[in-house]
Backbone bond lengths (Angstrom), bond angles and torsions (degrees), N, CA, C in turn:
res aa  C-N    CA-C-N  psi(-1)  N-CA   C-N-CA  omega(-1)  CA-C   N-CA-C  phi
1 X - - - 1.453 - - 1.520 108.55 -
2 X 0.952 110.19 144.00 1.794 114.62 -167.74 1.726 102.76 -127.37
3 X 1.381 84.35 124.41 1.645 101.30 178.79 1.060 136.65 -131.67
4 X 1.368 147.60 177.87 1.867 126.96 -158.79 2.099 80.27 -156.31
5 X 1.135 100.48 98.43 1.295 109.81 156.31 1.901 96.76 73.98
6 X 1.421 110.89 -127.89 1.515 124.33 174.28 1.495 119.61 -71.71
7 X 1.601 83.78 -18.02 2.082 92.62 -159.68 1.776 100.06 -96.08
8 X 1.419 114.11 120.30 1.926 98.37 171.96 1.746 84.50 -86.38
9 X 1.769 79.13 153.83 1.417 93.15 174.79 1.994 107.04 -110.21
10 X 1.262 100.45 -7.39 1.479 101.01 -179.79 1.771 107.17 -130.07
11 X 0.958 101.82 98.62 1.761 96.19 166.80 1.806 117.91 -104.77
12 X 1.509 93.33 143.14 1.564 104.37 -178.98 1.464 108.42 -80.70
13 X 1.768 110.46 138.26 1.655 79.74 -176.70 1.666 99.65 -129.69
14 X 1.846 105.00 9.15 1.565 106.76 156.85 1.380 112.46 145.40
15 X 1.111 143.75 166.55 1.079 139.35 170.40 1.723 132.14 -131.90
16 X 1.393 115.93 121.06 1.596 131.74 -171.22 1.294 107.08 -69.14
17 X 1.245 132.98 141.47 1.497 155.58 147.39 1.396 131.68 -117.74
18 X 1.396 118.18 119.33 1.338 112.01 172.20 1.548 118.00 -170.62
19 X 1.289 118.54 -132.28 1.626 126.16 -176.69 1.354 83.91 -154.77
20 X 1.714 104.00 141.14 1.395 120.44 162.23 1.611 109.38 174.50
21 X 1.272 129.28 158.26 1.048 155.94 -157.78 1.452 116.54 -57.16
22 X 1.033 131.39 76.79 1.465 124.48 147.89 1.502 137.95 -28.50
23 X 1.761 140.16 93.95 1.065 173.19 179.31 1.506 124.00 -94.73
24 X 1.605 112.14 115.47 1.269 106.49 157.00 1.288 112.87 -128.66
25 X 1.582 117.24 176.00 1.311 110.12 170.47 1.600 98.58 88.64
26 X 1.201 144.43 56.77 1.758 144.19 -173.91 1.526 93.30 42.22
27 X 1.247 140.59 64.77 1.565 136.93 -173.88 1.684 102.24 38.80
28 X 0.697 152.45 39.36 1.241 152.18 150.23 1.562 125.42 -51.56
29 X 1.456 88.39 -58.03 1.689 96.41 175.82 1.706 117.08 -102.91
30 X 1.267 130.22 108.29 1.091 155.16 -177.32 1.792 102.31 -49.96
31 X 1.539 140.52 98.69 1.400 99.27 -165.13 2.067 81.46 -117.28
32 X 1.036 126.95 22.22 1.391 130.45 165.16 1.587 119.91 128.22
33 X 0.815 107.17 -148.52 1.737 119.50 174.66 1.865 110.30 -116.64
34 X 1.317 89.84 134.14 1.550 104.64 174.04 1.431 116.35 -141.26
35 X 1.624 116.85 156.50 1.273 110.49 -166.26 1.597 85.56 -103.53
36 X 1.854 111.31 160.99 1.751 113.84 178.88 1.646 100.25 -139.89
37 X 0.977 93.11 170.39 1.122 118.55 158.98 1.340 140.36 -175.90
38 X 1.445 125.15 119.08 1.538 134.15 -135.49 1.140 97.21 -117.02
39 X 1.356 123.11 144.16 1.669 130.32 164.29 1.972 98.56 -103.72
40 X 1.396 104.70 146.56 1.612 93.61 157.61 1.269 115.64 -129.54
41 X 1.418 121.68 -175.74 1.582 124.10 175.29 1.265 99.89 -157.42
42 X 1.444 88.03 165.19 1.823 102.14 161.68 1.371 92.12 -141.45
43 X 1.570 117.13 143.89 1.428 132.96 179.00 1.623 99.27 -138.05
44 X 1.275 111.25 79.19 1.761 136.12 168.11 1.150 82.04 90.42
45 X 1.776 142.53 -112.56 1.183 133.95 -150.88 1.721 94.70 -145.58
46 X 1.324 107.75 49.90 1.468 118.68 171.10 1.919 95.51 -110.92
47 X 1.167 122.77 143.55 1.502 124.50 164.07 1.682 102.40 -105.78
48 X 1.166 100.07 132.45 1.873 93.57 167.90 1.555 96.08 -135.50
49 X 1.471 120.00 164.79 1.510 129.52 176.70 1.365 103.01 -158.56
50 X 1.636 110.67 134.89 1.176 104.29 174.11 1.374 84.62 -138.95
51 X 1.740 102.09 -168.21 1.899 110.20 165.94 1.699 100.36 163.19
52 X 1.224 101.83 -133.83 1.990 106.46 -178.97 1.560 107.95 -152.76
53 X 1.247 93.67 164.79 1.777 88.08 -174.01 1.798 89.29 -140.16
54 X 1.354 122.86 147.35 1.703 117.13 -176.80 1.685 70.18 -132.64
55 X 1.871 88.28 139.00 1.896 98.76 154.20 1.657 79.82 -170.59
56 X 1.594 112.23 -145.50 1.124 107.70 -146.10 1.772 97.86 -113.51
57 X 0.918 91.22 118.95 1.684 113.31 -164.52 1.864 106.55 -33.23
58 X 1.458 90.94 -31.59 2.343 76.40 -179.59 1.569 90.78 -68.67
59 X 1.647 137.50 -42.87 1.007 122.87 -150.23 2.045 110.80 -72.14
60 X 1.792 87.69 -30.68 1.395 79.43 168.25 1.596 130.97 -83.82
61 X 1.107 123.48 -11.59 1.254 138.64 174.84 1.945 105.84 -76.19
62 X 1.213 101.82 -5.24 1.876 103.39 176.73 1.216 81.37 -110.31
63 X 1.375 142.05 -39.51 1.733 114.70 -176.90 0.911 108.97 -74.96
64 X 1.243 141.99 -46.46 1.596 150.63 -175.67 1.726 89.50 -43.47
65 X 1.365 136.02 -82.27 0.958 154.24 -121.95 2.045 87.36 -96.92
66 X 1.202 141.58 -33.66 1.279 141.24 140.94 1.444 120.93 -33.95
67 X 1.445 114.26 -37.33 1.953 115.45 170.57 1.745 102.15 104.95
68 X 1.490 116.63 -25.13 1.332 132.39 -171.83 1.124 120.29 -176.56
69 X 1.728 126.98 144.39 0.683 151.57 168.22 1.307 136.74 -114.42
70 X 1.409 125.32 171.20 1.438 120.06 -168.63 2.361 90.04 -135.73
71 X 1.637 95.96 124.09 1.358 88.57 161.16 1.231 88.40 -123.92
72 X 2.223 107.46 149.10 1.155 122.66 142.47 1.281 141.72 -33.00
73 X 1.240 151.45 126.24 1.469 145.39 150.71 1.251 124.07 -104.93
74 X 1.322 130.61 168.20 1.601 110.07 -176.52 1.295 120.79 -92.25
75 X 1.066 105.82 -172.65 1.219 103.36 -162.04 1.740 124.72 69.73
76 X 1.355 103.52 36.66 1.191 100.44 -164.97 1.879 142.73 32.75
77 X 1.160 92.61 21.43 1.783 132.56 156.41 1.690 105.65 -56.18
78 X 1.398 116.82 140.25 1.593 103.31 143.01 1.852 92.76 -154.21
79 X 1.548 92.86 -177.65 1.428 94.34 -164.97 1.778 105.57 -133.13
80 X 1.243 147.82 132.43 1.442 147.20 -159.54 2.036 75.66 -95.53
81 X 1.737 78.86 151.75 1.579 108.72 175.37 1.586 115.67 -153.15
82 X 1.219 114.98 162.31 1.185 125.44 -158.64 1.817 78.42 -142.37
83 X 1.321 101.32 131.66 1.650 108.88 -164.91 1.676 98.42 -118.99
84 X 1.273 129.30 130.97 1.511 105.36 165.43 1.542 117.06 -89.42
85 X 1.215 112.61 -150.26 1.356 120.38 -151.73 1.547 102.39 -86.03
86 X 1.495 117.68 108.25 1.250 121.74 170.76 1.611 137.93 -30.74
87 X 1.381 92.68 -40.71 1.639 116.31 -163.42 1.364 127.07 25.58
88 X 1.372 111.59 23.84 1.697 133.53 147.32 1.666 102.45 98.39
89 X 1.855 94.63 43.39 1.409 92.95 159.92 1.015 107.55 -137.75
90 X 1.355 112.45 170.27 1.662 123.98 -150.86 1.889 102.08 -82.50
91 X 1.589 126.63 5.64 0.915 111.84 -155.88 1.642 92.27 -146.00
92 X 1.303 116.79 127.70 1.661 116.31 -169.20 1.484 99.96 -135.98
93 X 1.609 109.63 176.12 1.286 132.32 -154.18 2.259 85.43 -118.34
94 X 1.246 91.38 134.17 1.618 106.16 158.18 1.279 144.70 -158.81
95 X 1.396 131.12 145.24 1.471 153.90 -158.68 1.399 92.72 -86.75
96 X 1.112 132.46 146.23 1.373 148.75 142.90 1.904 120.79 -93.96
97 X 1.343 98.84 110.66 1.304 112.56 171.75 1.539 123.92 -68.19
98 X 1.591 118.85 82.25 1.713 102.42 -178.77 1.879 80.42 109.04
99 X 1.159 83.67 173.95 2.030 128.24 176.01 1.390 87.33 -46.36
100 X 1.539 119.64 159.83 1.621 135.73 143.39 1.440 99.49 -105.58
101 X 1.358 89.69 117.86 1.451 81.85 170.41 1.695 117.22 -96.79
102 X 1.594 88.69 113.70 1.634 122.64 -174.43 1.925 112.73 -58.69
């Protein structure tokens, strides 16, 4: 956690794990099941979330290559992602678009 005197400037506020559905296209296109896991923050009243998602590398290489994605969460929750570049392994790096909702 990173801080400047009394004031933190980065607080952790937890991190999600699970399996759920990979979507592109406004969830339209179903591209399977993947396992995630998200870190979040708030740094003053900014939210950021990132983490990794592993499934099966063509499916991530069609989200990657879509610009965004949509994974499921439960509770009938899901969360938009921005996936980077696969490079034809089953296990990738991702941005969270917006809030996680925690």
């Amino acid at each position: 956690m990173t801080s400047f005197g009394k004031r933190q400037l980065l607080k952790y506020l937890g991190t999600i794990r699970g399996r759920g559905n990979l979507t592109i296209g406004n969830g339209q296109i179903n591209l399977g099941i993947v396992s995630y896991e998200i870190d979040s923050y708030l740094d003053r009243e900014l939210y950021s979330a990132d983490g990794q998602i592993e499934g099966d590398t063509a499916h991530l290489m069609r989200a990657f290559e879509a610009g965004s994605a949509r994974i499921s969460l439960p509770r009938g929750r899901s969360v938009e992602v921005v996936l980077a570049d696969p490079i034809g392994i089953p296990a990738v790096e991702i941005v969270i678009q917006g809030r996680l909702p925690l």
